[in-house]
C-alpha positions as CSV (number, residue, x, y, z in Angstrom):
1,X,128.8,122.9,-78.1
2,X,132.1,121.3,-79.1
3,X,130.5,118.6,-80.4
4,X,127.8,120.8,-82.3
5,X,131.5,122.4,-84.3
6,X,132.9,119.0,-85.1
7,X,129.4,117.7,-86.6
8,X,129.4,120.5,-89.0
9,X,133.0,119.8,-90.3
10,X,132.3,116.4,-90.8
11,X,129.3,116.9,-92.4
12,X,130.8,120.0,-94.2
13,X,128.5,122.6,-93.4
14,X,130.1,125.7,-93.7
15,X,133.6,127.1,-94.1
16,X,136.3,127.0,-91.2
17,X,136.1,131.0,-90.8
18,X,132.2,130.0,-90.3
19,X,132.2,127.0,-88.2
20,X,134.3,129.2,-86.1
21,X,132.9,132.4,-85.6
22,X,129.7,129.8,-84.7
23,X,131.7,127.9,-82.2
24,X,132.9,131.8,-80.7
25,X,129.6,132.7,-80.1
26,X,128.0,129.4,-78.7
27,X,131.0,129.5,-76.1
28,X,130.2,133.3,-75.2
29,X,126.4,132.1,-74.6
30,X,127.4,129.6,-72.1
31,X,129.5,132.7,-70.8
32,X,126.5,134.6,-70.4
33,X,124.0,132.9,-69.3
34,X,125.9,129.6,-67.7
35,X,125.6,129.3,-63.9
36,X,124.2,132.0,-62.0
37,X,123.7,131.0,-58.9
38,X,120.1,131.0,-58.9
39,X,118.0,128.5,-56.8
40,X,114.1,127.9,-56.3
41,X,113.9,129.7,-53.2
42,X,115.3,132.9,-54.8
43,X,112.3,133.7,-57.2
44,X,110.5,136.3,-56.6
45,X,106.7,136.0,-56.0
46,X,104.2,136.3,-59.1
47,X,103.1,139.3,-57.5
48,X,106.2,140.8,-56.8
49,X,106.7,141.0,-60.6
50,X,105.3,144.8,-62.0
51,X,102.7,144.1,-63.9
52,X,99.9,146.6,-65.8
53,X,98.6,144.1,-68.4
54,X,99.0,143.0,-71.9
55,X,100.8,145.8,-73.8
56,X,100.5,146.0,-77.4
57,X,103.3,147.7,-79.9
58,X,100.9,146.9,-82.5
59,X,97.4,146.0,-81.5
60,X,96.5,143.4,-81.7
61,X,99.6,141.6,-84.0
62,X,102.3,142.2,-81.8
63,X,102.1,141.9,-78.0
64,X,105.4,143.6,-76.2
65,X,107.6,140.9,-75.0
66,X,106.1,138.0,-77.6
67,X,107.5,135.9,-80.2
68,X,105.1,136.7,-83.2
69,X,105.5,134.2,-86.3
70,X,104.5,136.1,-89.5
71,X,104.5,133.7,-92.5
72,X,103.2,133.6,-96.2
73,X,103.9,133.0,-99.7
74,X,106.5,134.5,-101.6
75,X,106.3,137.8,-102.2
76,X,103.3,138.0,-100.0
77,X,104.2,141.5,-98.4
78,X,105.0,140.0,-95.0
79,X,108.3,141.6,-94.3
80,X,107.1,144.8,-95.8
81,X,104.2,144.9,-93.0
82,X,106.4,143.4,-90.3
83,X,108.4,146.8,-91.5
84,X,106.0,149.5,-91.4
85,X,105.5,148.2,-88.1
86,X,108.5,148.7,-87.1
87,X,108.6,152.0,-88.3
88,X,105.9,153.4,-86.7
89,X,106.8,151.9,-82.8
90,X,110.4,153.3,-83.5
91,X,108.7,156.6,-84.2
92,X,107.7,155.9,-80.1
93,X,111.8,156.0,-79.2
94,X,112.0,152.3,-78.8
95,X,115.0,150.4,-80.3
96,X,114.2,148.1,-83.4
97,X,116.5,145.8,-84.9
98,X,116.1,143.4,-88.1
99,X,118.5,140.5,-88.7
100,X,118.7,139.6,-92.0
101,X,119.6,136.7,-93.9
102,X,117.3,136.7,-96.9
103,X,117.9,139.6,-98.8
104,X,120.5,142.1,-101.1
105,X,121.0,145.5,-99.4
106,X,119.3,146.8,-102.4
107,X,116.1,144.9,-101.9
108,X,115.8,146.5,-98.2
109,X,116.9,150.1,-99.7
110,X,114.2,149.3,-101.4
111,X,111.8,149.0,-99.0
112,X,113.0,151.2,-96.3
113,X,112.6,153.9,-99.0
114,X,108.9,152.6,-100.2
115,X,107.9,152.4,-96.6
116,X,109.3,156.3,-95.9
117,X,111.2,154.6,-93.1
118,X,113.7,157.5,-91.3
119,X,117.5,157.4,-91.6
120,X,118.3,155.7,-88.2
121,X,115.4,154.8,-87.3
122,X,115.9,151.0,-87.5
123,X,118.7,149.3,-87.2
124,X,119.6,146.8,-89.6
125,X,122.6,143.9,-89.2
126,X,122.1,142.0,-93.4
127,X,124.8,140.3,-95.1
128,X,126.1,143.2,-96.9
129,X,127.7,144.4,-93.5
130,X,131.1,143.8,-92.3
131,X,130.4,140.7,-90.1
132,X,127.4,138.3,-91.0
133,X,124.1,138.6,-88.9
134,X,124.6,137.0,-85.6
135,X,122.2,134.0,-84.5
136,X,119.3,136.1,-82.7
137,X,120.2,134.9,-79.3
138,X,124.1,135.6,-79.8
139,X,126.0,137.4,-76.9
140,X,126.3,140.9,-79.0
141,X,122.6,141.0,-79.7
142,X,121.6,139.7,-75.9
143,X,124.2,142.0,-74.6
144,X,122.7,144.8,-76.5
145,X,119.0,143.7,-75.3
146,X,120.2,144.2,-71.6
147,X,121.4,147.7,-72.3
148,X,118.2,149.0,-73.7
149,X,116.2,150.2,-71.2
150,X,113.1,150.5,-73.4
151,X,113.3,146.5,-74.5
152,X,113.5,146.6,-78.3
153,X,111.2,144.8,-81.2
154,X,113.2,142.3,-83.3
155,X,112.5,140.9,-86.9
156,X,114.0,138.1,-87.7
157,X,114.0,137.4,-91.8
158,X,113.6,134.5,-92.1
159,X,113.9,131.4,-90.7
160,X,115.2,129.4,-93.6
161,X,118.6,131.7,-93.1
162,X,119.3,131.5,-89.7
163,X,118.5,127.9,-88.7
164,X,120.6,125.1,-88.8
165,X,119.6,122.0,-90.3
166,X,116.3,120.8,-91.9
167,X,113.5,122.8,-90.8
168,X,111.2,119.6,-91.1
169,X,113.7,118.5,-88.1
170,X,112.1,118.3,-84.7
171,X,115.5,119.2,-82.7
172,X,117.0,121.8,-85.2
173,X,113.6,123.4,-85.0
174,X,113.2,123.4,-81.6
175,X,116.4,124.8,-81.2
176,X,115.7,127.8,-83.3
177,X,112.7,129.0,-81.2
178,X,114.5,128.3,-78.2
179,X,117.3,130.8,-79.2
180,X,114.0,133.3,-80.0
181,X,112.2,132.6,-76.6
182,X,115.5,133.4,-74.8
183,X,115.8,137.2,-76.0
184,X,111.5,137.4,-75.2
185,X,112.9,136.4,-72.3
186,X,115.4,139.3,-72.3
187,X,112.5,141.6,-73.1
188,X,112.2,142.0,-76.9
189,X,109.6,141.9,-78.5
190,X,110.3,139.2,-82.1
191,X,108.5,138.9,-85.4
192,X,110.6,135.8,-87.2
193,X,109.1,135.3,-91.3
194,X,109.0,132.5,-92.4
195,X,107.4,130.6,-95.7
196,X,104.5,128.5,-96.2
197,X,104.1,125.3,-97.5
198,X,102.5,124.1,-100.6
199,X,99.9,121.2,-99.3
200,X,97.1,121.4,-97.4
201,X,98.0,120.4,-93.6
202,X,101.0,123.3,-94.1
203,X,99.3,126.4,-95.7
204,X,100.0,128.0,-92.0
205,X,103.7,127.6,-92.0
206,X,106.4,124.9,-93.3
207,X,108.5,122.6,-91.5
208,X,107.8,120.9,-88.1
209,X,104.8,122.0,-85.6
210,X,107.5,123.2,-82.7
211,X,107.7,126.6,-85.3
212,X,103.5,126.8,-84.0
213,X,104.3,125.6,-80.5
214,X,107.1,127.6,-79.3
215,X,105.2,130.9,-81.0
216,X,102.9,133.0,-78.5
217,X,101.3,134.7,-81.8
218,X,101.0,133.6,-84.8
219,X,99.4,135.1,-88.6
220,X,99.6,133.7,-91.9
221,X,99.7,136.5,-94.7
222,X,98.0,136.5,-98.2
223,X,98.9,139.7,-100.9
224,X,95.4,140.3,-102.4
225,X,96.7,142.5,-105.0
226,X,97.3,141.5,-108.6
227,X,100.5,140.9,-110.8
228,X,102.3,140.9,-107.3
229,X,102.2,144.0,-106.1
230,X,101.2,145.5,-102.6
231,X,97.6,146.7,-102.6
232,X,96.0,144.6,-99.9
233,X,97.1,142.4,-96.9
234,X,95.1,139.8,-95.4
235,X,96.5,138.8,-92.7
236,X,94.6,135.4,-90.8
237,X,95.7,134.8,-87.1
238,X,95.8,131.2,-86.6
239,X,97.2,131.1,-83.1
240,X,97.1,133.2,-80.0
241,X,97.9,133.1,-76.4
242,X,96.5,136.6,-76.1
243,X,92.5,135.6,-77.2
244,X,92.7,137.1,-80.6
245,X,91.5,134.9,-83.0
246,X,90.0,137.5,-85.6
247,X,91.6,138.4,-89.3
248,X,93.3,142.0,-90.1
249,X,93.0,143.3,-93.5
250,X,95.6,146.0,-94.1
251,X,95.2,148.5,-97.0
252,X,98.7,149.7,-99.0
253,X,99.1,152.8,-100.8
254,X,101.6,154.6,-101.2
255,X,104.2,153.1,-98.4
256,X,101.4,153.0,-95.8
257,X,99.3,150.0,-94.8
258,X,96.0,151.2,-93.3
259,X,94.6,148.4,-91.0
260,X,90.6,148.7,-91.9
261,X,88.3,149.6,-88.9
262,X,87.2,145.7,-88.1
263,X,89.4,143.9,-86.7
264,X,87.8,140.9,-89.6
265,X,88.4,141.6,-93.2
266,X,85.0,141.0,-93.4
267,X,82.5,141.5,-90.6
268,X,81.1,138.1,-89.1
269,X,77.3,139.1,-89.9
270,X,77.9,140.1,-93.5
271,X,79.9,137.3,-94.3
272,X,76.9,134.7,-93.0
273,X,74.8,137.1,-95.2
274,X,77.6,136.9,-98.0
275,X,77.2,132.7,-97.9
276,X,73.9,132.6,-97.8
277,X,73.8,134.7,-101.0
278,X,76.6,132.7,-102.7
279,X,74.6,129.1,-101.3
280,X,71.0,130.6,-103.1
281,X,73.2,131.5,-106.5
282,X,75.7,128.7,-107.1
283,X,77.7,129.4,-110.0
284,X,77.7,133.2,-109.6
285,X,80.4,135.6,-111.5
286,X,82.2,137.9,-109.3
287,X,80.5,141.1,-110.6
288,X,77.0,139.7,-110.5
289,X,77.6,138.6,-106.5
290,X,79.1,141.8,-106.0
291,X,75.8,143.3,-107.6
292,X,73.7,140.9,-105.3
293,X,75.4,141.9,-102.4
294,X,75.3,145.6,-103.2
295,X,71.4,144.7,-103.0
296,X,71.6,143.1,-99.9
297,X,73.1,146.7,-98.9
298,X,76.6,145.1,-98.3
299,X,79.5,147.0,-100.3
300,X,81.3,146.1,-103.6
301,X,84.9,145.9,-101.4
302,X,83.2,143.8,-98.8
303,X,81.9,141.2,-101.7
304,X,85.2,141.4,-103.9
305,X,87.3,140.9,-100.5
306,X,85.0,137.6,-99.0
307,X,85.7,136.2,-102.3
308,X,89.6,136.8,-102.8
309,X,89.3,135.3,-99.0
310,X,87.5,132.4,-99.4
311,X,89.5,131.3,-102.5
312,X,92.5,131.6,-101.0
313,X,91.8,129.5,-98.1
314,X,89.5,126.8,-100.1
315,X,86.6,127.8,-98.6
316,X,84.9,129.0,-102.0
317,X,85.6,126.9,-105.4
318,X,86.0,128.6,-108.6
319,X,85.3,127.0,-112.3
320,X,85.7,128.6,-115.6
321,X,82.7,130.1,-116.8
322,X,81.6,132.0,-120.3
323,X,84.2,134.2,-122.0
324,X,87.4,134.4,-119.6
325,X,85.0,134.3,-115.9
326,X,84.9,132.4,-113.4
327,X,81.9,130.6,-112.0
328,X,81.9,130.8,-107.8
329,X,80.4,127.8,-105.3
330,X,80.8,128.1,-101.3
331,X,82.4,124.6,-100.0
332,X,80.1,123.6,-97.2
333,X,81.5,121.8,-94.0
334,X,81.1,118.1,-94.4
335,X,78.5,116.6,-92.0
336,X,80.1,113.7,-89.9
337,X,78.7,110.9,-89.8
338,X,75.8,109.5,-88.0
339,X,76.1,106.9,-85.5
């Protein structure tokens, strides 16, 4: 820890005042949680543990005691939605708590406003406040953990704020999602944002693969409206240690996001119907293959949605086509090779 302090000065990252109030709170960890006096033969049986199954604050995004990664573009609506989540399991009297790094108080006014969130209903610790947001795993936010007796939800936003050094760093990034998985252990339940990248192996999430590993959840968020503003969220879970492995497509309107009936943004057997129709018509505009599909008795949302999808994560190709359209093809799985 000492150490960690007099790296930072030399390398001078941060003010004294910071590099301090950092040193402070890495010593009160080791406070906390240094030698307890545990040994093997103390822990308890894993049937001794109470136990009533996999309990979901949100089904099926957030599991109760999980670390949920929630990342996306810019502007992509994913703290908005990790918010109106939040809203609606404080309405259920459990604690909720955001740390944020990222953004102005008025951006968060904003949105708390937008979202019809209640006064004191969610607690949030953002720059604007007296003292900076604490690291998530700091003595004041574990201490706080222990009290609760219902075991809060935590967002974290984002990662780019709170960790230190490169995120494309195996160690720095290990260390961040280690000081997450110690408050899961304490109980809470975290969402932490974070961006993703711009080339193909990191349209998931940017910076090194612990971010994935140490994760129990994990969703990658796309904002299908236009000019940038909330209208619908796709969001595509791309790993889970609970056996979800479906989409969610949550509508917005007027502060609310309304998760649609499926659990896929498009149901498996009318999107095999939707390729098939694309494959037979190469080259299709979007309101002739919505008219197609409205034939094949498959709605005009369900055919405008399985496009916006399949764009966004290559799986359909678009060209320009005849005054201002665009001309659609469905990228087919390559064939390996034969022996």
């Amino acid at each position: 820890t000492a150490q960690h302090a007099v790296n930072r000065v030399v390398a001078g990252q941060g003010d004294a005042a910071e590099i301090l109030a950092d040193l402070t709170e890495r010593m009160g960890s080791i406070s906390v949680n240094g030698a307890s006096g545990a040994n093997v033969e103390g822990i308890p049986d894993m049937y001794d543990i109470d136990f009533t199954g996999v309990n979901y604050l949100e089904d099926p995004a957030l599991p109760e005691g999980a670390l949920v990664g929630i990342t996306g573009d810019a502007e992509s609506g994913k703290s908005s939605w990790v918010t109106a989540m939040l809203r609606r399991i404080a309405a259920t009297d459990r604690p909720c708590l955001i740390l944020d790094r990222d953004n102005p108080y008025q951006v968060v006014r904003d949105r708390f406003e937008r979202l019809h969130v209640p006064a004191h209903a969610i607690k949030v610790w953002g720059q604007w406040n007296k003292e900076a947001p604490p690291q998530p795993d700091s003595p004041v936010v574990t201490e706080w953990i222990r009290s609760c007796q219902v075991k809060p939800a935590v967002m974290v936003d984002s990662l780019s704020g709170f960790i230190e050094g490169d995120e494309n760093d195996s160690e720095a990034m290990l260390a961040f999602m280690l000081r997450l998985r110690r408050i899961t252990g304490l109980g809470a339940t975290v969402a932490i944002t974070h961006n993703t990248g711009k080339g193909d192996t990191t349209k998931d999430f940017r910076g090194h693969s612990s971010f994935k590993d140490k994760a129990d959840q994990c969703f990658v968020v796309t904002n299908m409206g236009s000019d940038r503003l909330l209208d619908k969220i796709y969001a595509r879970c791309y790993k889970s240690r609970f056996g979800f492995t479906g989409s969610l497509l949550y509508r917005y309107d007027d502060g609310k996001f309304t998760r649609a009936v499926e659990k896929s943004a498009v149901p498996q057997a009318e999107c095999e119907q939707l390729k098939a129709i694309l494959r037979s018509n190469p080259g299709v505009h979007r309101n002739a293959f919505q008219s197609l599909a409205m034939n094949a008795g498959i709605g005009r949302d369900r055919a405008r949605d399985f496009l916006h999808i399949g764009i966004e994560f290559k799986e359909i190709m678009t060209e320009p086509g005849p005054r201002k359209t665009q001309r659609h093809f469905l990228v087919e799985p390559k064939k390996p090779d034969a022996l």
